[in-house]
C-alpha positions in Angstrom: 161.8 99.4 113.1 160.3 101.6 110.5 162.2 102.0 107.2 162.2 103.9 104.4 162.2 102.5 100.2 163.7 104.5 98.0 161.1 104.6 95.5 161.7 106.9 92.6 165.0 107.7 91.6 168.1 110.6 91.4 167.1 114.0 90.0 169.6 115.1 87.3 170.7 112.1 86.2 171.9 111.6 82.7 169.5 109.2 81.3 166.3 110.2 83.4 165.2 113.3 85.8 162.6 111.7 88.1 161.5 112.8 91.6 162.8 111.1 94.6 160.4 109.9 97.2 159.4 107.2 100.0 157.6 104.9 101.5 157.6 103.3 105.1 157.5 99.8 105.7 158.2 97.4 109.1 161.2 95.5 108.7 164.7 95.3 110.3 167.1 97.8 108.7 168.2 96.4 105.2 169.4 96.0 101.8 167.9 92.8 100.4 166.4 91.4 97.1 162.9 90.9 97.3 160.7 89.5 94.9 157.6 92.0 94.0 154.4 90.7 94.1 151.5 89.5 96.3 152.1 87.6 98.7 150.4 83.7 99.3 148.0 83.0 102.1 150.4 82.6 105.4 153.3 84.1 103.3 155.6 87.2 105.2 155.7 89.9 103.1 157.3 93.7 103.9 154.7 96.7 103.4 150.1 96.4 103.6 150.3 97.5 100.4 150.5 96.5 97.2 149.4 98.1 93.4 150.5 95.3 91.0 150.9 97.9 88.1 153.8 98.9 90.0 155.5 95.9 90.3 154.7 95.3 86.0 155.7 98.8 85.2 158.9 99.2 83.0 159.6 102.4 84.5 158.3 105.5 87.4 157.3 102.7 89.4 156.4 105.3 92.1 153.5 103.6 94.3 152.6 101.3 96.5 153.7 98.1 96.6 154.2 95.1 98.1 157.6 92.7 98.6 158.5 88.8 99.2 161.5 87.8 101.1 164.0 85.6 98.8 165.0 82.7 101.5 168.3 81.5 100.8 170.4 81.4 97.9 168.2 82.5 94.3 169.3 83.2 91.1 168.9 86.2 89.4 169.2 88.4 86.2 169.6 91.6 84.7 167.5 92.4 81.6 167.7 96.2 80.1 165.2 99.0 79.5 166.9 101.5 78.7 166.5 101.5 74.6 171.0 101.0 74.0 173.4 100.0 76.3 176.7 102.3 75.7 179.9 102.3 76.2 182.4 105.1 75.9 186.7 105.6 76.1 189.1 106.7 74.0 192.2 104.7 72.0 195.4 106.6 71.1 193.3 109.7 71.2 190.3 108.4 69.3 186.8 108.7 70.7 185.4 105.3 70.7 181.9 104.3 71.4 180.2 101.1 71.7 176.8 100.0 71.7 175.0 96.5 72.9 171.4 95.8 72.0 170.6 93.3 75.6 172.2 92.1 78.6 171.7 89.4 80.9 173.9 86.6 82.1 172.8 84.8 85.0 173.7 85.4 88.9 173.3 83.2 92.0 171.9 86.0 95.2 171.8 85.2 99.1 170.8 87.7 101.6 172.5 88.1 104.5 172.7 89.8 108.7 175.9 91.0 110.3 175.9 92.4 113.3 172.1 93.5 113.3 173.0 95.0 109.4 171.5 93.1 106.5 172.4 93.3 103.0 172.7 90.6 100.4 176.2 89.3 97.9 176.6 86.8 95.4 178.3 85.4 92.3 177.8 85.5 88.8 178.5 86.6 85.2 177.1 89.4 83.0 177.0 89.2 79.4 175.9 92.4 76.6 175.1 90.9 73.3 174.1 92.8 69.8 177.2 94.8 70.4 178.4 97.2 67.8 181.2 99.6 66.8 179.4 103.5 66.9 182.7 105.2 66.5 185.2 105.5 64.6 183.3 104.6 61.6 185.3 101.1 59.8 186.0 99.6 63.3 183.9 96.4 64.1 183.3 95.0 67.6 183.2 91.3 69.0 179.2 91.0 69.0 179.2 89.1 72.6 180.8 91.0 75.5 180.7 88.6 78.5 182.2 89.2 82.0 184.4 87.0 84.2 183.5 85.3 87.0 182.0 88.2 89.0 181.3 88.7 92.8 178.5 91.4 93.8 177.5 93.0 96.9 174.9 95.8 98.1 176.3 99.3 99.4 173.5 101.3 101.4 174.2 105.1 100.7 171.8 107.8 102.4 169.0 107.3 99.8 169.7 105.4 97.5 171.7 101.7 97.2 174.6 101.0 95.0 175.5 97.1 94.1 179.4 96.9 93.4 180.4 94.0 90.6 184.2 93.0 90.7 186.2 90.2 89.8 186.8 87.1 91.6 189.8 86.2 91.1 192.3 89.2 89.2 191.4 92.4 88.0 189.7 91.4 84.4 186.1 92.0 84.0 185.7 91.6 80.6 187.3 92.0 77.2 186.4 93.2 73.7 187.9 93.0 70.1 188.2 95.7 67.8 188.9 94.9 63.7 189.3 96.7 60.8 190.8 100.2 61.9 193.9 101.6 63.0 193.2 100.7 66.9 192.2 97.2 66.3 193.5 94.8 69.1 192.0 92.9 71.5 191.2 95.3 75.1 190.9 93.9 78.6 188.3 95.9 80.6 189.8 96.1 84.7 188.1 96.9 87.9 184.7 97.1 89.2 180.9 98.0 88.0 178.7 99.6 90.5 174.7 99.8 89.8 172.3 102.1 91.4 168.7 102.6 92.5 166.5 104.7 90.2 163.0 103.4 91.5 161.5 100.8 93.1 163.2 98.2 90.7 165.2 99.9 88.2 169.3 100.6 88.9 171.6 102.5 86.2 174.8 102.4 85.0 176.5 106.2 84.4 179.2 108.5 85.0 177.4 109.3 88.9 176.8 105.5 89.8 181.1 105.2 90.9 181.8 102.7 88.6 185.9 101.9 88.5 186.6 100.3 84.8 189.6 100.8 82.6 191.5 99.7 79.7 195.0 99.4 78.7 195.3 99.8 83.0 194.5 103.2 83.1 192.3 104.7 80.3 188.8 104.8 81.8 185.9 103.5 79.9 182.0 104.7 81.1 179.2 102.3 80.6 175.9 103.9 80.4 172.5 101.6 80.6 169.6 101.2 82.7 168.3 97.7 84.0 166.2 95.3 86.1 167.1 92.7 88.2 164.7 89.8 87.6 164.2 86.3 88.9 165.8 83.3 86.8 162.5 81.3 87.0 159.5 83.3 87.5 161.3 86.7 85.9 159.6 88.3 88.7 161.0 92.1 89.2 163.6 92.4 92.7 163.3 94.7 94.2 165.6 95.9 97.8 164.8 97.5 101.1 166.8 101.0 101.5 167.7 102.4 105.5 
C-alpha cells in the first residue's frame, strides 16, 4: 500500500510558516518511530531514497530520505531547537511567563498493529531545565521542571500526526515554584501535552497542537517549543510514517 510522509510542516503556525508537502513510500498504513538513516546490507528500510543532509538537518528537512524500522521496545528522547522553550498563564490576573533553556528526559517507545492500524505508545518522563521567571519581574522559578510518570501515544490526523503525553496514574503532569513575588506558591500543572509534526522530524508545542494543561484546575497554561525526538543511544533523528 502506498503512503504518504508528511514532510514539511503547517503553514501559519506561530513559531514557523513552512510549506506542506509529500513523499510516497511502500509500507502498510502507519504511525511509527523510525530511525533516519541508511540502511545496513540486508536491512528493511521504508522509501529508495535517501539524502543524508536531510536526516542531519536541524530544520526544512524537505527531501528525500530514507527510514529504519525500530523493532521492539527503544528508548527515546526529546532534545529542542527551537532557540527558548516558553511557557505562558496568568495568576490572580497577572501575566506570567516562563522560559526553559533545554529539554529532555528519557522515554521507553514500542510500535504497535491493531486491527490492520499501526501506531506506536510508550512511557516516560520529560524534564525542561535552565528555567526562568520572564514575567512579573521579582518572581523566581524552580530551575528544573520535570514531569510525572507520563504515558504517550501517536494520533494520525489527515496530514499531519499529533503524539498525546498524559499522566499515568492522576491528573499531575508537572509542578513549578514561584518565590519572591506576590503569587509565590508552589503550582501543579494538570492534563495532557500533545506534540505535532512540522517536518520530517521536528514536532511543536503551541496554542494549534491541542494541548490540554492547567493550573490551579482550571487556568490554562500554553507551552510553546519546537523539538526532536532522538534515539537514547545513537541520538539518531525519529522520524514516523503519516496515512
Amino acid at each position: 500500500m502506498t503512503l504518504r510522509r508528511s514532510l514539511a510542516g503547517l503553514i501559519g503556525v506561530a513559531l514557523f510558516a513552512v510549506a506542506l508537502c509529500s513523499f510516497g513510500v511502500a509500507s502498510a498504513a502507519a504511525s511509527t518511530t523510525e530511525e533516519c538513516r541508511k540502511p545496513a546490507e540486508n536491512e528493511p528500510a521504508t522509501d529508495r531514497h535517501f539524502s543524508d543532509e536531510n536526516c542531519t538537518k536541524e530544520v526544512g528537512a524537505t527531501g528525500p530520505y530514507m527510514t529504519v524500522p525500530n523493532n521492539g521496545t527503544h528508548l527515546v528522547q526529546w532534545t529542542k531547537t527551537s532557540p527558548i522553550i516558553e511557557w505562558q498563564t496568568t495568576i490572580e490576573k497577572t501575566s506570567v511567563k516562563l522560559t526553559c533553556e533545554e529539554v529532555g528526559g528519557s522515554q521507553s517507545a514500542t510500535n504497535f498493529e491493531e486491527k490492520e492500524k499501526f501506531g506506536f505508545k510508550g512511557e516516560g518522563v520529560v524534564e525542561f531545565t535552565g528555567c526562568a521567571m520572564n514575567e512579573p519581574s521579582g518572581c523566581t522559578v524552580s530551575s528544573k521542571i520535570e514531569s510525572t510518570k507520563l504515558t504517550f501515544a501517536s494520533e494520525d490526523l489527515t496530514e499531519k500526526q499529533r503524539v498525546t503525553y498524559a499522566p499515568k496514574e492522576g491528573t499531575k503532569f508537572a509542578a513549578f515554584t514561584i518565590s519572591g513575588c506576590a503569587i509565590a506558591g508552589t503550582y501543579t500543572i494538570e492534563g495532557k501535552l500533545r506534540t505535532q509534526t512540522v517536518d520530517i522530524h521536528t514536532n511543536e508545542v503551541g496554542s494549534k497542537t491541542g494541548s490540554e494543561l492547567v493550573i490551579l484546575k482550571s487556568t490554562p497554561i500554553l507551552p510553546f517549543f519546537l523539538i526532536h525526538t532522538i534515539t537514547s543511544g545513537t541520538k539518531t533523528f525519529v522520524v514516523t510514517e503519516l496515512p
